[in-house]
N, C-alpha and C positions, 0 to 999 in steps of 0.2 A: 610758581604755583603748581604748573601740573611739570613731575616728570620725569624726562623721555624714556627714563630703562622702568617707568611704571607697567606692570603688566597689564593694566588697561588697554595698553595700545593692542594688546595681541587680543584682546576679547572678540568673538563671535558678534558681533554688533549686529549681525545679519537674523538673528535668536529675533530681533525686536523688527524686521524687513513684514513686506506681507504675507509671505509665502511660506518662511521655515517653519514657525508654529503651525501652519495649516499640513504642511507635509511630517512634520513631528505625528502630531496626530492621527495621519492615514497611515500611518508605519507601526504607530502603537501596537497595530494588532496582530501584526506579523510583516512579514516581507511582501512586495507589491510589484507589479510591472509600472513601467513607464506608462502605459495606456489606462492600469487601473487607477493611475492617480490622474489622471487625467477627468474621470467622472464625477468624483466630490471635487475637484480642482479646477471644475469646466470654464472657469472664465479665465484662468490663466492662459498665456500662450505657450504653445510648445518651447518656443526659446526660452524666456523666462524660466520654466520649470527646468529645462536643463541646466539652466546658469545657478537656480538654486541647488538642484542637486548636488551639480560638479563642486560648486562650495563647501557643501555639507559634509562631502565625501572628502575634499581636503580639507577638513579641521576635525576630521575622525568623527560625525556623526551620522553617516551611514557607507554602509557598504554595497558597491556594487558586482553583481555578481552573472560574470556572462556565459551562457548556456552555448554547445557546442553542437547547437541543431538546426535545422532550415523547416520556417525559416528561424531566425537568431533568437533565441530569448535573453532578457538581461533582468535580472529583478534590485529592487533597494531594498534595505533592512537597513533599521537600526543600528547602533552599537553598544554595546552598555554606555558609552559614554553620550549618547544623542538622549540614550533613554534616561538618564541625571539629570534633561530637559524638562521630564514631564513633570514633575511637583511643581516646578517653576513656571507652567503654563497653567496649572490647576490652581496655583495660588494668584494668578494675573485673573483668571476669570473670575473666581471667588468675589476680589476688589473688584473688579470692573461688575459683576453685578450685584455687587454694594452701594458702590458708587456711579454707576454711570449715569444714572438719572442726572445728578449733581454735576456730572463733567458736560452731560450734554447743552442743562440750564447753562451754565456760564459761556457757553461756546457760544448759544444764542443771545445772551446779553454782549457778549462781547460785539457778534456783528451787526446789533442793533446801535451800541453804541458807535459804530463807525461811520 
């Protein structure tokens, strides 16, 4: 059924994780420090947002870029290929607020019925 030389298995699965779309979008608008994402991303943990980033940065959707000053700067951007993300995050919310009413009613029937 499924397979294994399909390019699915190489897919960015991490695109659908909690945190890339959240960090897609803080980048949208340019490049960022580590700390600046850290303000719209306050509830994340520092581990966590580096394990996303170090991700993102190997599968070519952001670049890190370290400054050679004290103390250190290091910023993330984009890449064109992170930013062929954002249609795809604009068309998930579109749906989602088409639909979510409808995704959230079934969620509560469903745990009513259990």
């Amino acid at each position: 059924m499924f397979d294994p030389v399909c390019p699915s298995s190489a897919m960015p699965f991490r695109v659908g994780d909690k945190w890339t779309g959240m960090v897609i979008r803080c980048l949208e608008g340019g490049p960022r420090r580590f700390t600046e994402l850290r303000v719209p991303l306050r509830s994340v943990t520092p581990k966590v947002l580096s394990e996303t980033l170090r991700a993102m940065e190997r599968d070519g959707l952001v670049t890190r870029t370290a400054y050679d000053e004290n103390p250190p700067r290091v910023e993330y951007a984009l890449t064109s290929l992170g930013r062929t993300l954002i249609p795809l995050l604009d068309a998930a919310r579109t749906w989602s607020a088409a639909h979510l009413p409808r995704l959230l009613a079934a969620r509560d029937a469903h745990e009513n019925a259990s």
